[in-house]
Backbone as numpy.savetxt, mean C-alpha at the origin, in Angstrom:
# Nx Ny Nz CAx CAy CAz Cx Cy Cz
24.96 -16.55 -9.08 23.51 -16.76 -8.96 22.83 -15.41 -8.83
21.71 -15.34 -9.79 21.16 -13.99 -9.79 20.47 -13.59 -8.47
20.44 -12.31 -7.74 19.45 -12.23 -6.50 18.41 -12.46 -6.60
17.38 -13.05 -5.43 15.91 -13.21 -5.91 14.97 -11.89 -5.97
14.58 -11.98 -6.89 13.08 -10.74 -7.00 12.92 -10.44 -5.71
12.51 -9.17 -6.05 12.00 -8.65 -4.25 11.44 -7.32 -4.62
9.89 -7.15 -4.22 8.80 -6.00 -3.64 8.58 -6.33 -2.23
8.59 -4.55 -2.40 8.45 -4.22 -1.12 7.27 -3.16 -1.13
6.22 -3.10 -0.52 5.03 -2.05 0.32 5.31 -1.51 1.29
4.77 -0.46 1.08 5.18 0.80 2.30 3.90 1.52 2.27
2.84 1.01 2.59 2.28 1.89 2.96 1.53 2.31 4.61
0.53 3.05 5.27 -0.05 3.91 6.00 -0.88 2.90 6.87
-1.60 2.27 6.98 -2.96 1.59 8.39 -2.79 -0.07 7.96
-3.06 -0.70 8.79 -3.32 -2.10 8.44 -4.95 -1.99 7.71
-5.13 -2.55 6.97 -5.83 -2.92 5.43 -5.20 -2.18 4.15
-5.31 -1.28 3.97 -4.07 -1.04 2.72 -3.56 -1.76 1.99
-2.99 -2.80 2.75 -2.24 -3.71 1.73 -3.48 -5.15 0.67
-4.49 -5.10 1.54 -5.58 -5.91 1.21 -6.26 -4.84 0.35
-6.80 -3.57 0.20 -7.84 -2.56 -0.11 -7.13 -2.23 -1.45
-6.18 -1.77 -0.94 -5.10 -1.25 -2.01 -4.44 -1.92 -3.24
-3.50 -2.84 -2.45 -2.86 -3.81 -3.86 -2.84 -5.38 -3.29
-3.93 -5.67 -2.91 -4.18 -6.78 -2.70 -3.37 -7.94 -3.80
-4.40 -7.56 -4.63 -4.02 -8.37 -5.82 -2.65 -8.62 -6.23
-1.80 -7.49 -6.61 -0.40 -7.28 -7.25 0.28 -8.07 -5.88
0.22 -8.03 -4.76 0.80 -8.58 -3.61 0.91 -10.33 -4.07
-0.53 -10.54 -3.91 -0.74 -12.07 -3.70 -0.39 -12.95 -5.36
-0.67 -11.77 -6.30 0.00 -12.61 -7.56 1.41 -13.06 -7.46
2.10 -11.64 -6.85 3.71 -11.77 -6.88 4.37 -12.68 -6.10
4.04 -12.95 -5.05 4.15 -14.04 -4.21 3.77 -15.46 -4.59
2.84 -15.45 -5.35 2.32 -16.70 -6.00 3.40 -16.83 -6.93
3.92 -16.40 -7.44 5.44 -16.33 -8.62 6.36 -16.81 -7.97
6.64 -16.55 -6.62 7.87 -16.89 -6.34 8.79 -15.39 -5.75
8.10 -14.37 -6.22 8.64 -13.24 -5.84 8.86 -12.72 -4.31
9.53 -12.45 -3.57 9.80 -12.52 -2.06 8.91 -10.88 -2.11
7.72 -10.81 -1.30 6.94 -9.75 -0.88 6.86 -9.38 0.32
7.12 -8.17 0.60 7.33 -7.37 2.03 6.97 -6.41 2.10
6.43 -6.27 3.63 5.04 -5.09 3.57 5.90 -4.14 4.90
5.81 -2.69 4.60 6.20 -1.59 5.74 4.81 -1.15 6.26
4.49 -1.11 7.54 3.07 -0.19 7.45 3.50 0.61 8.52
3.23 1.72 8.40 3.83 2.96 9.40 3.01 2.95 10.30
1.54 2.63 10.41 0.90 2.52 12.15 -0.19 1.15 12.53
-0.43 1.23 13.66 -1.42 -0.14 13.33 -3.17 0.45 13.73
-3.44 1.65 12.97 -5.05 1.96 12.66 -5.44 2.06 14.11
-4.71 2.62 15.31 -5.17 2.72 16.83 -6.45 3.71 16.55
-6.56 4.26 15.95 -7.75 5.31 16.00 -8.97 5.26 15.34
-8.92 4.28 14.24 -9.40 4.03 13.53 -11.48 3.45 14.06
-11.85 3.13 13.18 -13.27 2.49 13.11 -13.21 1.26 13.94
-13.69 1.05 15.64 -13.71 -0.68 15.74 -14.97 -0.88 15.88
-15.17 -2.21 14.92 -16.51 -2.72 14.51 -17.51 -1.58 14.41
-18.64 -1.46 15.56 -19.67 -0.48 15.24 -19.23 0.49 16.06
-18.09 0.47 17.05 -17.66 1.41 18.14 -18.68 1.41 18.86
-18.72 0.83 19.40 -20.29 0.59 20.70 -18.57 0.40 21.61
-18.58 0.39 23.00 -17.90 0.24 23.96 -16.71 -0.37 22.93
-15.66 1.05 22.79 -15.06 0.77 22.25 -13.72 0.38 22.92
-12.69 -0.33 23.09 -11.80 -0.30 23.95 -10.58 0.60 23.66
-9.40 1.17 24.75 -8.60 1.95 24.61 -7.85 2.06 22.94
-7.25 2.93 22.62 -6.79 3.12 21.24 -5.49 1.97 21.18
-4.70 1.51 22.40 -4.32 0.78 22.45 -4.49 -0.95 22.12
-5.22 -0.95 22.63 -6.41 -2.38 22.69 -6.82 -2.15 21.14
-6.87 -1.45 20.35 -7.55 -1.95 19.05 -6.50 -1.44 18.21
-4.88 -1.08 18.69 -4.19 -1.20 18.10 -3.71 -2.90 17.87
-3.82 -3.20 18.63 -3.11 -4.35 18.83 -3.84 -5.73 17.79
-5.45 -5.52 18.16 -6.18 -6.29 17.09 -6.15 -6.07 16.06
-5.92 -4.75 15.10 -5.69 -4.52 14.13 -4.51 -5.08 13.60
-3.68 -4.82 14.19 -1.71 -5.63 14.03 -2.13 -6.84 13.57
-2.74 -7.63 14.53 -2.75 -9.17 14.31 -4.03 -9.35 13.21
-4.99 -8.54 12.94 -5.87 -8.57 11.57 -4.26 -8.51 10.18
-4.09 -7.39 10.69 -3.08 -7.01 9.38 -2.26 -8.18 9.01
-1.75 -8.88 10.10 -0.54 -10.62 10.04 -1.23 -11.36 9.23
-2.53 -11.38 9.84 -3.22 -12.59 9.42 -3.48 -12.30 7.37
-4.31 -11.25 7.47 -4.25 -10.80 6.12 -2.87 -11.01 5.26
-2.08 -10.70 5.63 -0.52 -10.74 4.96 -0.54 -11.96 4.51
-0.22 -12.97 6.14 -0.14 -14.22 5.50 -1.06 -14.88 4.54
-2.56 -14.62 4.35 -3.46 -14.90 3.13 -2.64 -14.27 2.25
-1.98 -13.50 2.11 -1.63 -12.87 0.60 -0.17 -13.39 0.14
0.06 -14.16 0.67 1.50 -14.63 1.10 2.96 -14.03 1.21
2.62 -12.46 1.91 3.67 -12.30 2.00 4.75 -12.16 3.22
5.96 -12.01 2.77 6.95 -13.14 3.28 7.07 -12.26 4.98
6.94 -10.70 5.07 7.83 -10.23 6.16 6.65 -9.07 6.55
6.15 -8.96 7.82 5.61 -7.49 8.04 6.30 -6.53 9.14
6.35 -5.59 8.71 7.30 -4.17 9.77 6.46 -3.37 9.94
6.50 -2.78 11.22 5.41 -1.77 11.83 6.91 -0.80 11.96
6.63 0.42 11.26 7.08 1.81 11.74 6.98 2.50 13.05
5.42 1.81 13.82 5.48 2.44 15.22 4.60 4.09 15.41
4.27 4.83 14.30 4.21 5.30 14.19 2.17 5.69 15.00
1.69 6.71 15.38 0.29 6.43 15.80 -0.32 7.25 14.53
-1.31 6.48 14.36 -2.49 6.72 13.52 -3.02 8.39 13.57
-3.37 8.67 12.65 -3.81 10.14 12.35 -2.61 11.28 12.82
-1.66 10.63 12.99 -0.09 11.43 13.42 0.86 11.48 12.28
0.72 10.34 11.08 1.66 10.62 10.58 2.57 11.47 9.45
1.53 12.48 9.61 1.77 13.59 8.79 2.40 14.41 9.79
2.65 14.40 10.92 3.51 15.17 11.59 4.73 14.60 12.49
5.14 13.62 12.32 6.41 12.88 12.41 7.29 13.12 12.08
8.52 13.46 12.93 9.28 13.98 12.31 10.46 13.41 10.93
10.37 14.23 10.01 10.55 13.60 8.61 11.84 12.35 8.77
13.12 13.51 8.75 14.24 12.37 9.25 14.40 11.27 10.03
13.77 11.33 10.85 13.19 9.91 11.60 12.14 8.82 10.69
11.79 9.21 10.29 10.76 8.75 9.19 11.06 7.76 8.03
12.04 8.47 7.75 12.74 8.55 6.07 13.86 7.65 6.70
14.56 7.77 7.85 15.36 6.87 8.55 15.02 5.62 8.28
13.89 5.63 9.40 13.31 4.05 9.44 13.04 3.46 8.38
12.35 3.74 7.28 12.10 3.22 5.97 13.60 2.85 5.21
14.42 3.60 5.67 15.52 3.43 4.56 16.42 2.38 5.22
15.97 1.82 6.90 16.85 1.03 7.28 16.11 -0.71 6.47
14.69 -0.85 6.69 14.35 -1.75 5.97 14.50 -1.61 4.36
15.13 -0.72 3.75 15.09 -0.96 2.22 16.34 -1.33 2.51
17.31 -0.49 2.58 18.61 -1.55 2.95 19.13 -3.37 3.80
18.18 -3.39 4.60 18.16 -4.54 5.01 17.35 -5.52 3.83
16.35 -5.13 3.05 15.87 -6.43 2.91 16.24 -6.14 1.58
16.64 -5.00 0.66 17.06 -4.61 -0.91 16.67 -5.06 -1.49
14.81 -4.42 -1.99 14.29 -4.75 -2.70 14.66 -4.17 -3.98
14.17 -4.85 -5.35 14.66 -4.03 -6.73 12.96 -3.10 -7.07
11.71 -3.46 -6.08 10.94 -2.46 -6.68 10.10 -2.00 -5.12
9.44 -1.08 -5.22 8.83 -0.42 -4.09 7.51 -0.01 -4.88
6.40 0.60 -3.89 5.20 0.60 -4.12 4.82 0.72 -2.95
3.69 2.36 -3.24 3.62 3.06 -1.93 1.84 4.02 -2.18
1.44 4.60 -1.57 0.87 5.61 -2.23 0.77 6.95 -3.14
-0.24 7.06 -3.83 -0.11 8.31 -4.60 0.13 9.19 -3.69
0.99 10.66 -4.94 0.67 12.01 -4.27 -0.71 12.12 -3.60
-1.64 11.85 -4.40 -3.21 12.37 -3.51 -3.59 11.83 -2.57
-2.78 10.75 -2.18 -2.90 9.58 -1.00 -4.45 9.06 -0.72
-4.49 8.72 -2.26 -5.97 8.15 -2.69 -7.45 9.00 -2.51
-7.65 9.20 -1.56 -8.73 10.45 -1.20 -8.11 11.58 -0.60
-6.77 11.61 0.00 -6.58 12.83 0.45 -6.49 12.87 2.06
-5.94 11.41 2.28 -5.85 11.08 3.52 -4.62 12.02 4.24
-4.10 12.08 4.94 -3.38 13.10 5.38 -2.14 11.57 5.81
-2.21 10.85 6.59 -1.30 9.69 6.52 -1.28 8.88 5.49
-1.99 8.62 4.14 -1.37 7.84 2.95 -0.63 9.11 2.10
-0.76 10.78 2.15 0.08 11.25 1.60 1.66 11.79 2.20
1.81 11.24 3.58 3.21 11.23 4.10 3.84 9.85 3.57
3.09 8.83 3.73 3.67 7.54 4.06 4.38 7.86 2.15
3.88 8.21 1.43 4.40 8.60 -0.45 4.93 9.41 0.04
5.47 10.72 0.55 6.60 11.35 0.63 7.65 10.64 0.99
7.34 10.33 2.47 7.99 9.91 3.33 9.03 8.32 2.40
8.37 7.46 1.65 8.48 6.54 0.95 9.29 6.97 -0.16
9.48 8.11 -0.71 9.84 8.45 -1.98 11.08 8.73 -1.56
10.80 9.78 -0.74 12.63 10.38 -0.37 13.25 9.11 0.58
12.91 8.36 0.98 13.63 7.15 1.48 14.16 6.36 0.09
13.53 6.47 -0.97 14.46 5.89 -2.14 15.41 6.49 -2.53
15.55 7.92 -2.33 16.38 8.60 -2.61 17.63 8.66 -1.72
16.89 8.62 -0.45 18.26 8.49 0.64 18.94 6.98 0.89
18.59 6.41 0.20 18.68 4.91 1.00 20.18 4.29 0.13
20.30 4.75 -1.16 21.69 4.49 -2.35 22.67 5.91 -1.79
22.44 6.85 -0.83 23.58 7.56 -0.30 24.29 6.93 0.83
25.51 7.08 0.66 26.17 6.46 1.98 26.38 7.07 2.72
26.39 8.51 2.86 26.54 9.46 4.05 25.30 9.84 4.52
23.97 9.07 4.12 22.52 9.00 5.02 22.53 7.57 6.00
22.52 7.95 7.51 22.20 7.32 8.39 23.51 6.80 8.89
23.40 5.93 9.87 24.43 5.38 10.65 25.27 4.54 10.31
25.49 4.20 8.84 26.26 3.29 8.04 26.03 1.70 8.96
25.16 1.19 9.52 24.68 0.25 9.86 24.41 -1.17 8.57
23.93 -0.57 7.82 24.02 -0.89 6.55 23.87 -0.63 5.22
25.09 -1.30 4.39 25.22 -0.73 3.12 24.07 -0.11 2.28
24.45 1.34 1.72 23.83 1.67 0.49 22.67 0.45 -0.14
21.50 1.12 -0.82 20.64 0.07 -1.49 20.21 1.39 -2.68
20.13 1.02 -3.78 19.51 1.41 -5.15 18.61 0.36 -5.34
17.26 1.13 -5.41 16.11 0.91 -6.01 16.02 0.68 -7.18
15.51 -0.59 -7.86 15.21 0.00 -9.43 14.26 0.67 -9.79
13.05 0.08 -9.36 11.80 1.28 -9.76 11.09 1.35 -8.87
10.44 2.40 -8.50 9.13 2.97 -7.50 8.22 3.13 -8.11
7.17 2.81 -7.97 5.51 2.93 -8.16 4.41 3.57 -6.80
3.98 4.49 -7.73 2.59 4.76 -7.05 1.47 4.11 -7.54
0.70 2.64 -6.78 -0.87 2.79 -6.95 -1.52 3.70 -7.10
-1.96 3.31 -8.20 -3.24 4.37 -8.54 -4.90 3.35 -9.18
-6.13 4.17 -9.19 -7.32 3.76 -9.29 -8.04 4.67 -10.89
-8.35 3.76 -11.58 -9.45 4.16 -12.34 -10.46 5.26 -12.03
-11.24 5.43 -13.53 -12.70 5.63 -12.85 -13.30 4.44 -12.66
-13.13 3.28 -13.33 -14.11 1.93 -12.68 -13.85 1.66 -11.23
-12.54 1.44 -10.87 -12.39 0.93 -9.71 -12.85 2.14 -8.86
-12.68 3.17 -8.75 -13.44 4.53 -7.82 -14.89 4.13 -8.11
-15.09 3.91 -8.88 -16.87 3.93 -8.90 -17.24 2.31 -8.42
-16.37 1.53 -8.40 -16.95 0.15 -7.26 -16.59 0.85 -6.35
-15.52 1.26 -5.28 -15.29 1.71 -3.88 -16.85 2.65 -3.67
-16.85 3.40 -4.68 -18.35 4.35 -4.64 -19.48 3.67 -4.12
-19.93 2.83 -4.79 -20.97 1.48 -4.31 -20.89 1.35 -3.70
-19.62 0.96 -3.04 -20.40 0.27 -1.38 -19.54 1.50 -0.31
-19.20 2.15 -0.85 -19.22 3.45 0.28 -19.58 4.59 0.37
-20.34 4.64 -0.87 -21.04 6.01 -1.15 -20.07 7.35 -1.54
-19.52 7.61 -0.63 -18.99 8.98 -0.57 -17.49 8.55 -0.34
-16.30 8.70 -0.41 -14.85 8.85 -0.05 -14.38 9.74 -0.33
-14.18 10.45 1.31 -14.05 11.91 1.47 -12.63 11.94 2.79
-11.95 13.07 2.76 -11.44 12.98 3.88 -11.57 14.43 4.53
-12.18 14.74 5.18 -12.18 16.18 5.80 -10.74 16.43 6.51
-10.02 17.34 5.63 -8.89 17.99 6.62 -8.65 19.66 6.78
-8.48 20.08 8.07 -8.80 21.72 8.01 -9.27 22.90 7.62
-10.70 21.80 8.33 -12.08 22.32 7.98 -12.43 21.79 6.00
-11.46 21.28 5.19 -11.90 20.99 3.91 -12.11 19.53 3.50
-13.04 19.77 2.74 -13.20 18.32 2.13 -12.32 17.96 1.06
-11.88 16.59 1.25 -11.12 16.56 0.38 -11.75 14.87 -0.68
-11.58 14.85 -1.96 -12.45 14.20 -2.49 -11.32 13.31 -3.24
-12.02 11.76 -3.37 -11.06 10.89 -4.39 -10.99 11.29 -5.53
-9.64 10.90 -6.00 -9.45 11.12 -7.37 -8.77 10.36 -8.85
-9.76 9.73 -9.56 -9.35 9.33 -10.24 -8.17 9.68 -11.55
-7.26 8.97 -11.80 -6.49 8.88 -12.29 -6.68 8.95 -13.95
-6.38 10.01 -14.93 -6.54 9.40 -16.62 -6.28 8.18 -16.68
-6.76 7.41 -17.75 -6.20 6.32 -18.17 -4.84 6.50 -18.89
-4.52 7.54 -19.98 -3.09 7.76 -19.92 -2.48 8.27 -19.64
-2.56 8.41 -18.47 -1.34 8.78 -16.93 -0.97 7.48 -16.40
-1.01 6.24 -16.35 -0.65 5.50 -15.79 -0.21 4.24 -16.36
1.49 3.84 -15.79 2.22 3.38 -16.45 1.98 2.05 -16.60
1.13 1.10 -15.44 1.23 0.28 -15.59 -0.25 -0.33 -15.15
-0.76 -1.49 -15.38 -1.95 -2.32 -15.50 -1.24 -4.03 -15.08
-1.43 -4.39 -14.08 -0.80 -5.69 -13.85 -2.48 -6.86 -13.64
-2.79 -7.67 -14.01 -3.79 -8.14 -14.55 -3.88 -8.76 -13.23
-4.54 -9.34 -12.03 -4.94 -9.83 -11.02 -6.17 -10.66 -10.79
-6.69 -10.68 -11.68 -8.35 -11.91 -11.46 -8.27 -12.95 -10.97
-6.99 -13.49 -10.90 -6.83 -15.21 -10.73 -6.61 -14.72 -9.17
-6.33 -13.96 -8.18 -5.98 -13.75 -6.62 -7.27 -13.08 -6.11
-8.60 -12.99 -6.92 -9.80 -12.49 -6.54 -9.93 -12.87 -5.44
-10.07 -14.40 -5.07 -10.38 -15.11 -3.75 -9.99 -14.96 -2.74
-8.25 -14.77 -3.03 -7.03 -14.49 -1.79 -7.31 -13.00 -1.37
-7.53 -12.33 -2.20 -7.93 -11.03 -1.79 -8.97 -10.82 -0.81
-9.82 -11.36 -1.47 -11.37 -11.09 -0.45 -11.03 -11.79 0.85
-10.14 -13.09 0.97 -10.20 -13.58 2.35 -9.48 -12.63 3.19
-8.26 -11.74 2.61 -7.71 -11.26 3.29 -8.26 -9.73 3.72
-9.24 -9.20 2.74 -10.12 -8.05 3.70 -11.02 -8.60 4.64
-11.39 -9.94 4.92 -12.30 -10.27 5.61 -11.31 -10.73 6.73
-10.14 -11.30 6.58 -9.22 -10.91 7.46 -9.72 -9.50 8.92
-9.65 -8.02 8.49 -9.65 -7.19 8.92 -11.25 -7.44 9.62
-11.59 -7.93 10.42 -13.18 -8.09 10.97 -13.70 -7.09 11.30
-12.58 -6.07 12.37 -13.07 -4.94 12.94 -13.41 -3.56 12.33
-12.92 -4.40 10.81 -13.38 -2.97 10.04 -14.52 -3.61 8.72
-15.38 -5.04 8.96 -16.10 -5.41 8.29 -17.51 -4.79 8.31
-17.80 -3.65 9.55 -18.85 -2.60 9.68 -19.13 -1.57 8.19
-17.95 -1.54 8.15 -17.58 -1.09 6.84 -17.48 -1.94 5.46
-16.66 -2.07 5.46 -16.61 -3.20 4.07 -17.54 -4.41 4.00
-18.26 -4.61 4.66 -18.95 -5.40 4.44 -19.89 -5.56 3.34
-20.35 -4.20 3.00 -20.93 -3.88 1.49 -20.54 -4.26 0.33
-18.98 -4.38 0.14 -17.92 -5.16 -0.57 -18.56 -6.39 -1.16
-19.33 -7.26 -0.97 -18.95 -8.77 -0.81 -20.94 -8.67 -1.96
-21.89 -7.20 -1.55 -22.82 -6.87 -2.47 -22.56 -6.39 -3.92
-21.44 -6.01 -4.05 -21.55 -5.13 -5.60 -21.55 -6.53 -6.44
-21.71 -5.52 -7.53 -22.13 -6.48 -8.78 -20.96 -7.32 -9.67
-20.74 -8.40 -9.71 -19.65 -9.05 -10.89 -18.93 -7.86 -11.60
-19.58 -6.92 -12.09 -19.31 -5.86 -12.92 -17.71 -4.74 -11.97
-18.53 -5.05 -11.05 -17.52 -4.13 -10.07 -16.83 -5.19 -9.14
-16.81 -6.04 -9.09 -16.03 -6.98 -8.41 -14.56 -6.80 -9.30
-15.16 -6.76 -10.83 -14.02 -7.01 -11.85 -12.71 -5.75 -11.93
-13.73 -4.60 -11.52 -12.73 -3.33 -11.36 -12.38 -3.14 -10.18
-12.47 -3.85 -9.00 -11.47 -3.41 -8.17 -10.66 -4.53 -8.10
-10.68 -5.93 -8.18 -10.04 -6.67 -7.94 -8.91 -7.76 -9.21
-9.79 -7.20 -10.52 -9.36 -8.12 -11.75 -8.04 -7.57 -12.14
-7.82 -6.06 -11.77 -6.60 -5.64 -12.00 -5.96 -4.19 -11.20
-4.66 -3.46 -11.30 -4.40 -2.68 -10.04 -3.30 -1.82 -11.49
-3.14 -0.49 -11.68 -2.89 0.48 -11.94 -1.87 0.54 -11.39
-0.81 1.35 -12.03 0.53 2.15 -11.06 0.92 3.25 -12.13
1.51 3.84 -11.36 2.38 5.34 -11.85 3.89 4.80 -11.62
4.51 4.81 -12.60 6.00 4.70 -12.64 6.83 5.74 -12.55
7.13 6.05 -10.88 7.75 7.31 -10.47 9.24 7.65 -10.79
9.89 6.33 -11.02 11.53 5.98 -11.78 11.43 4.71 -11.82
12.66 4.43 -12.78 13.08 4.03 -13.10 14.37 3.58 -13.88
15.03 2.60 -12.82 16.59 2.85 -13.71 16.51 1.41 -14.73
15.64 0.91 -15.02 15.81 -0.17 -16.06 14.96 -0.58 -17.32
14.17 0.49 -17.64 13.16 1.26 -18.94 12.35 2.07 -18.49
11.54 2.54 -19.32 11.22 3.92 -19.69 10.03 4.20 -20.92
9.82 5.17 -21.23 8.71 5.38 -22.55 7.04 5.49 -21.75
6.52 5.37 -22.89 5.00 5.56 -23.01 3.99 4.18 -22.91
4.95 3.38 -23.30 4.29 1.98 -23.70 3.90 1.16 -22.16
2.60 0.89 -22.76 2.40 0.46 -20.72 2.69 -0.75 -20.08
3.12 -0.98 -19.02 3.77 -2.08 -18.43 2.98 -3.31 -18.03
2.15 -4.25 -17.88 2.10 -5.25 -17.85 2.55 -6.06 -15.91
4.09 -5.53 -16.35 4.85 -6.26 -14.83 5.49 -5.31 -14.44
5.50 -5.65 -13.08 6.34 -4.30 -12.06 7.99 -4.50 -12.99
7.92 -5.96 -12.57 9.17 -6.41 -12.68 9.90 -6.19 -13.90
8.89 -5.37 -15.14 9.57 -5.38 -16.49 11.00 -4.87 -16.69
12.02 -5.19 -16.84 13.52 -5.07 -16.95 14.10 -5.64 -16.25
13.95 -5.70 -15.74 14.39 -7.03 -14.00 14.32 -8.63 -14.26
13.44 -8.86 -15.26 13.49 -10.59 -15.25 14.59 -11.23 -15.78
């Protein structure tokens, strides 16, 4: 009997998985595909609601966690893992510990595809561009058997993907947020859209529009924000949510120029 399909997410704060690849999540799961989400912190630092009496970083870690469950389960996927890791820290974590932990859940749950953030870690976040290092070389370490405590067997990846964004879909996030910037040491750092032929794959998502939106509305404490979301126009509803981009970082089961359609292409 063949193993069942299996993606896995790895990325950085609870919403991510709703903001990010909402869509590709809740389609794949709708298939039948077993979907599992890594998130390395639970957003303790982050935006709560308007931050009027805001409570300890603790206390809105914890609401965020259970925003993030709840969201998951709208998207239907099957398993969520917290890394543990604190918010706006995880660019300085130490790597091997890092790359550890990730590689103990790719081995435990042996997925055949992964999907993480870009190098630019979308705007230039300083924790979505560890959680893609950190994510990458865990594919690499995770099929060696002399990495980690031999707890459990070796796992080979078939393919890794980086999400990536248009200029349409950057220019809906634009709309209702104006600016997406990340200031880091002392610099601004600015989103960046992706060529259209730089990117390997286009997985079509319109039919999980709905599941999507329930599951950013999921995240309440960060609806101060996104709440603008729910104003843009049909036009831009269609580019962030009708479909989701990737960069095909390897692959051991095809290859070429020709663009992909399904994560899963070679695998079915």
């Amino acid at each position: 009997m063949p193993e069942p399909l299996k993606l896995m997410a790895v990325l950085a704060h609870p919403d991510d998985e709703s903001l990010g690849i909402g869509g590709p999540l809740a389609k794949y799961a709708a298939e039948g595909i077993e979907t599992y989400l890594v998130t390395a912190t639970r957003g303790e630092r982050g935006r709560y609601f308007t931050n009027e009496n805001r409570p300890s970083d603790a206390e809105v870690g914890r609401a965020r966690e259970a925003e993030l469950r709840a969201a998951a389960k709208e998207l239907g996927i099957r398993e969520v893992a917290l890394l543990d890791y604190l918010d706006a820290e995880l660019d300085r974590a130490d790597p091997a510990e890092a790359i550890g932990r990730i590689v103990g859940h790719l081995r435990r749950v042996r997925p055949q595809v992964v999907v993480t953030f870009d190098q630019f870690g979308a705007y230039g976040h300083p924790d979505h561009i560890a959680i893609c290092q950190f994510t990458t070389a865990a594919v690499l370490a995770a099929v060696d058997p002399t990495f980690g405590d031999g707890a459990s067997p070796p796992h080979r990846v078939s393919k890794l993907y980086y999400f990536t964004d248009d200029a349409e879909r950057w220019a809906a996030y634009q709309a209702a947020f104006k600016t997406l910037v990340s200031r880091v040491d002392g610099v601004e750092r600015r989103a960046v859209a992706w060529p259209e032929w730089a990117m390997s794959a286009r997985v079509e998502t319109g039919t999980q529009r709905d599941r999507v939106w329930r599951a950013v509305q999921c995240h309440a404490s960060q609806m101060a924000i996104y709440s603008k979301l729910a104003e843009l126009t049909p036009e831009h509803h269609d580019a962030l949510w009708g479909s989701q981009t990737f960069y095909r970082v390897m692959s051991m089961v095809n290859g070429g120029r020709a663009r992909e359609t399904d994560l899963f292409e070679g695998l079915r």
